[in-house]
N, C-alpha and C positions, 0 to 999 in steps of 0.2 A: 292956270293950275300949276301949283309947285310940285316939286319932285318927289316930293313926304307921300300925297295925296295919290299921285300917277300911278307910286309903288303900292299904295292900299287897293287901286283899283286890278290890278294886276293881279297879283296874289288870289282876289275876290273871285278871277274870273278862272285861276288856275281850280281853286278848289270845287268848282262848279263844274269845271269837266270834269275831274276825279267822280266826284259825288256821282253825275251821271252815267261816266263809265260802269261804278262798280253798281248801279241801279239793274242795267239790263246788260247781263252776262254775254249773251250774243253779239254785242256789239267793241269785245275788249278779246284777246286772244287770237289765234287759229283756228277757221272753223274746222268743226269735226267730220270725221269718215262719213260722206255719204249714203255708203254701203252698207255702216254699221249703223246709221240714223234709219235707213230705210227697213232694213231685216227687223228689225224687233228684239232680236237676240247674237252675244260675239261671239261667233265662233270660231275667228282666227282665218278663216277662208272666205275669199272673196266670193263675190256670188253664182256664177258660173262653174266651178267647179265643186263648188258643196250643192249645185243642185244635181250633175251631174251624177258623185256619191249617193245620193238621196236614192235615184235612178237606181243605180244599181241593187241599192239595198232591196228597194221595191222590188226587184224583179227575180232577186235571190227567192223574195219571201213567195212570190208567186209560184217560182218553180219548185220547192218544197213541199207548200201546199197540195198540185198537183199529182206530185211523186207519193206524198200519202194517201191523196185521194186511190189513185193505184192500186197501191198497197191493199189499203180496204176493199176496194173493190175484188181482188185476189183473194183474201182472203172466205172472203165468203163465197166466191164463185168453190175453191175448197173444200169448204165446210160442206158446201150444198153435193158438192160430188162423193164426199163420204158418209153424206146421210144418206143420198141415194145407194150408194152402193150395199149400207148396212141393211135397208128395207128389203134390197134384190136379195140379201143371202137368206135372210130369215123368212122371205116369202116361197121363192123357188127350194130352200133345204137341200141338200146334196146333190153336188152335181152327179148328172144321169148319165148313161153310157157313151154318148154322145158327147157331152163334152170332157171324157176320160179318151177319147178316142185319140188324140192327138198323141197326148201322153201316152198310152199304150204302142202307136206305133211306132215313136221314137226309143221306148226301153226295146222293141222287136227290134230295132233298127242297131242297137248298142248289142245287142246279145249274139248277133248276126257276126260283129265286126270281128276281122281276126284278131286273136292275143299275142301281144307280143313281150309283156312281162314276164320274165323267167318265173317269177312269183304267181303271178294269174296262169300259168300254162302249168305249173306244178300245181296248182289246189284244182284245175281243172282234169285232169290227167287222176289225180284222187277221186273225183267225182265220178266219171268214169270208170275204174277201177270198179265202185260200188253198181252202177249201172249195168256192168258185162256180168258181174254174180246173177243179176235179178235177168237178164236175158239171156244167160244158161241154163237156168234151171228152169225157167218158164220155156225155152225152145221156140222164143220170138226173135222171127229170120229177121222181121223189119228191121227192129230195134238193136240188132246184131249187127247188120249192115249197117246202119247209121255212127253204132260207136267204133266199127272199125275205120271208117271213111274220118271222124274226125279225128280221134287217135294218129291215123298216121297224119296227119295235118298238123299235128303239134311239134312234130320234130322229134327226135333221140326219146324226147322224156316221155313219148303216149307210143314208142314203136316196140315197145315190151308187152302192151295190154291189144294192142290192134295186132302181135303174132298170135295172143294167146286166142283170141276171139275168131283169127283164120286160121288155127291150126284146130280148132275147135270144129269150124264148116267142113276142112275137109277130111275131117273123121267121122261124121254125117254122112257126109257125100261117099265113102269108101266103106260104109258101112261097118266101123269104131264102134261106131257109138247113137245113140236113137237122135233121125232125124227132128230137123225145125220144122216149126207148123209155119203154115201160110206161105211155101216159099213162090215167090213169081221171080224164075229166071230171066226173063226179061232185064225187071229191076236188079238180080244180083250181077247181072253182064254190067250192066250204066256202071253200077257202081263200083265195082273191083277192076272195071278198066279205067275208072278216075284219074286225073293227071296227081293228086293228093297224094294217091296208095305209091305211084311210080318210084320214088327214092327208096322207101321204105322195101319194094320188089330189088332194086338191083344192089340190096344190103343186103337182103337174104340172099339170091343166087351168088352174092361172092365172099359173103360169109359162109365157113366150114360150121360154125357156131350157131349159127339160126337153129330152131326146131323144126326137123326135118320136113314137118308134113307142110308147114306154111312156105320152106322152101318151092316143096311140089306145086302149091297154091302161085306162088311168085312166077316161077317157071313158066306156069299154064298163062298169066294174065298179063307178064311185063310188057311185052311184045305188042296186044293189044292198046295198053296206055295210048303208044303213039310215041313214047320215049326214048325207045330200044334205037 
């Protein structure tokens, strides 16, 4: 064989591999990402850790889920509590003495408590004032006794209407002026020996200034307080 011939055969056999390389793609290059042949789809992360993510996303969406289910469930258990309650008021209609009771002994409990507003002790002190008219001229001992005793309870601004109300008694008592009806001594001792009245007594005995008869009144009762 000559050398012309050697080189035809040469070349023949070069182009034959070519030819077959470029036939089947697989067998010319760098084989490809395993990981990317195996997923189906690139997503730039290996596998292991995009199922991980995957994971998490799942578990987000569970807890959401849940946390609405919740919700719904709240919601109606709501709803059901203000249907029922709307049916209780339009079946029962106003509440009955009974359950006013609460409320009533708590405003008794408020009305009870001392005042200590120079503001509320003046519009009360006015009240009053109106009060001892309507138990002068009616000649009701109880109601006399009671707004003397709070009167002097108020301080400086009710010991002008609690003198006028026992210098009132004891022009009664001295025969002034037409007795009270209904009087029980008993009751007028309790009360005009009150620890209440006691500041209001050792004002008049050392005021020159007092009216004289509730001085006498002061006189006869300071002692008893338990003060003196």
């Amino acid at each position: 064989m000559n050398a012309t011939r050697a080189f035809g055969i040469l070349a023949l056999g070069v182009a034959i591999g070519v030819g077959i390389g470029l036939a089947i793609p697989g067998l010319v290059g760098p084989p490809r990402d395993a990981s990317r042949a195996s997923s189906g789809r690139n997503t730039g992360l290996p596998v292991a850790p995009r199922l991980e993510l995957e994971g998490e996303i799942a578990r987000e969406r569970s807890s959401r889920m849940k946390a609405e289910a919740e919700r719904d469930k709240l919601e109606k258990d709501l709803a059901a509590a203000r249907a029922r309650l709307g049916n209780a008021s339009e079946s029962k209609g106003p509440p009955g003495p009974g359950a006013l009771a609460p409320v009533a002994s708590q405003a008794a409990a408020l009305a009870k408590a001392p005042l200590t507003h120079p503001a509320d002790i003046l519009a009360r002190v006015r009240e009053i004032e109106g009060e001892a008219e309507d138990a002068l001229k009616t000649r009701d001992m109880k109601k006399l006794l009671a707004l003397i005793k709070e009167a002097a309870s108020l301080g400086k601004d009710g010991w002008p209407v609690a003198i006028k109300l026992g210098s009132a008694l004891m022009k009664s008592w001295e025969g002034q002026d037409t007795p009270f009806e209904n009087q029980d001594y008993t009751e007028t001792n309790v009360v005009l020996c009150s620890k209440e009245i006691a500041p209001l007594y050792e004002h008049a005995i050392t005021s020159a200034e007092t009216d004289p008869d509730f001085r006498r009144l002061a006189a006869s009762y300071f002692r008893l307080t338990g003060a003196a």
